[in-house]
C-alpha positions in Angstrom: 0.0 0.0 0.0 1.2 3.3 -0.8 1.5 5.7 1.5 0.3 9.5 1.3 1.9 12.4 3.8 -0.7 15.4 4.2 1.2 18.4 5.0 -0.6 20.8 6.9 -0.8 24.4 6.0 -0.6 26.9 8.8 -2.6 30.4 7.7 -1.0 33.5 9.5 -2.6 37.2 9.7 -1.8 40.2 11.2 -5.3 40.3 12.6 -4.7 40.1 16.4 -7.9 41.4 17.8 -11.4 40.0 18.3 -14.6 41.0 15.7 -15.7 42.7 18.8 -13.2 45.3 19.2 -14.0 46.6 15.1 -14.7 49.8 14.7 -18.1 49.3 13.2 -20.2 48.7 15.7 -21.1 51.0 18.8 -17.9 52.2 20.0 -17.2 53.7 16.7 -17.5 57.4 18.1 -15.4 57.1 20.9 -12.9 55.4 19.0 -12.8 57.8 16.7 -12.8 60.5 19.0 -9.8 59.1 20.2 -7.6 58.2 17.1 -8.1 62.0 16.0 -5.6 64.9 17.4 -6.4 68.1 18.2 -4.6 70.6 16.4 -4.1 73.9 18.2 -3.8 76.5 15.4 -1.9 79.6 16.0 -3.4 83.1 14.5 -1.7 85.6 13.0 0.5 87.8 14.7 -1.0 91.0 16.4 -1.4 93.8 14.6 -1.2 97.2 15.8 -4.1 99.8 15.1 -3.8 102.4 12.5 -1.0 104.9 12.8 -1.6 108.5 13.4 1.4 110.1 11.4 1.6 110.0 7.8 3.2 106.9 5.7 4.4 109.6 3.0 6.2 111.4 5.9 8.9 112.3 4.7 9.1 110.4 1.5 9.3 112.5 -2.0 10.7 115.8 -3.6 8.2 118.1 -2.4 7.7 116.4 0.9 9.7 119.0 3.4 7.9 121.9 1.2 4.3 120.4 2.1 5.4 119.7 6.0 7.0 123.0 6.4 3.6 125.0 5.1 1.1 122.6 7.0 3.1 123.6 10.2 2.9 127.2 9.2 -0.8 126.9 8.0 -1.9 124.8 10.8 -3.7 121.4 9.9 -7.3 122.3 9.7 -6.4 125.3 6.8 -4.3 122.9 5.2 -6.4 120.0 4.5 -8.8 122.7 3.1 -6.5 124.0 0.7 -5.4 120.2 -0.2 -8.8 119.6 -0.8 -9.5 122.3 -3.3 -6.2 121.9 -4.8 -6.8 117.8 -5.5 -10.6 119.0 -6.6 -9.6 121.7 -9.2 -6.7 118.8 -10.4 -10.1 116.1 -11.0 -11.7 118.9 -12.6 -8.7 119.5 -15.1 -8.5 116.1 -15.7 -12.1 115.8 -16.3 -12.0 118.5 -18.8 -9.3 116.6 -20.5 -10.8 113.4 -21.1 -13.6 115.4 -22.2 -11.8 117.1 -24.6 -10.0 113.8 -26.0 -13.3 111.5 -25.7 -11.7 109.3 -22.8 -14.7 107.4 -21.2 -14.9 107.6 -17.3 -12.9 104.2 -16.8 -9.9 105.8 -18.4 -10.4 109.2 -16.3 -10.3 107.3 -13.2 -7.3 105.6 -14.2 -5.8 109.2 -14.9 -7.1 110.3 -11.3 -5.6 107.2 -9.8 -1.8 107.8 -11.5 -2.1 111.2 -10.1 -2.4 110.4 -7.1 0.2 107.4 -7.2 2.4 110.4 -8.6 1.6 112.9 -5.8 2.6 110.3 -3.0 6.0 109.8 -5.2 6.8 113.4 -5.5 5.3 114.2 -1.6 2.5 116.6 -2.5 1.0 113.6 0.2 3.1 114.2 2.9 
């Protein structure tokens, strides 16, 4: 008679809990609540309220000209005449696009490079 060996075949897993422990029955929450880390998230760095003084301090050609006559004029009288001065510039520009048949959008863009040109120079200071 012949003789037959039967080898036995051992089946390994990494598995090493029980179907009880899964996380798909009623424990799901907690676990889950557990697993997770809590991130503390860091804001942005303090920032200090607006500045009294005047960023164009300072800064461009005319600058010392316009600081000199505000302190002679005084603050009030000098906004005034800033303000009628900038008005009868809009005006001028106005009357220019007018005369050339700019439409508004490229008269604001004219107002807005005079300006950007006034801070340069320090009529803004």
């Amino acid at each position: 008679m012949a003789t037959s060996s039967i080898t036995a075949t051992a089946f390994y897993s990494s598995f090493h809990g029980s179907w009880g422990n899964s996380i798909a029955g009623e424990d799901y929450p907690t676990m889950l609540a557990k697993t997770t880390t809590t991130w503390v998230r860091v804001g942005n760095p303090l920032r200090f309220g607006p500045m009294m003084g005047n960023v164009n301090e300072g800064k461009g050609l005319f600058a010392r000209v316009v600081v000199v006559t505000r302190n002679i004029v005084g603050k009030k009288r000098f906004n005034q005449l800033r303000g009628k001065a900038i008005a009868l510039h809009s005006q001028v520009i106005t009357e220019f696009c007018k005369s050339i048949g700019a439409d508004s959008k490229q008269r604001q863009g004219l107002i807005r490079l005079a300006k950007k040109n006034g801070e340069r120079l320090g009529f803004l200071a």
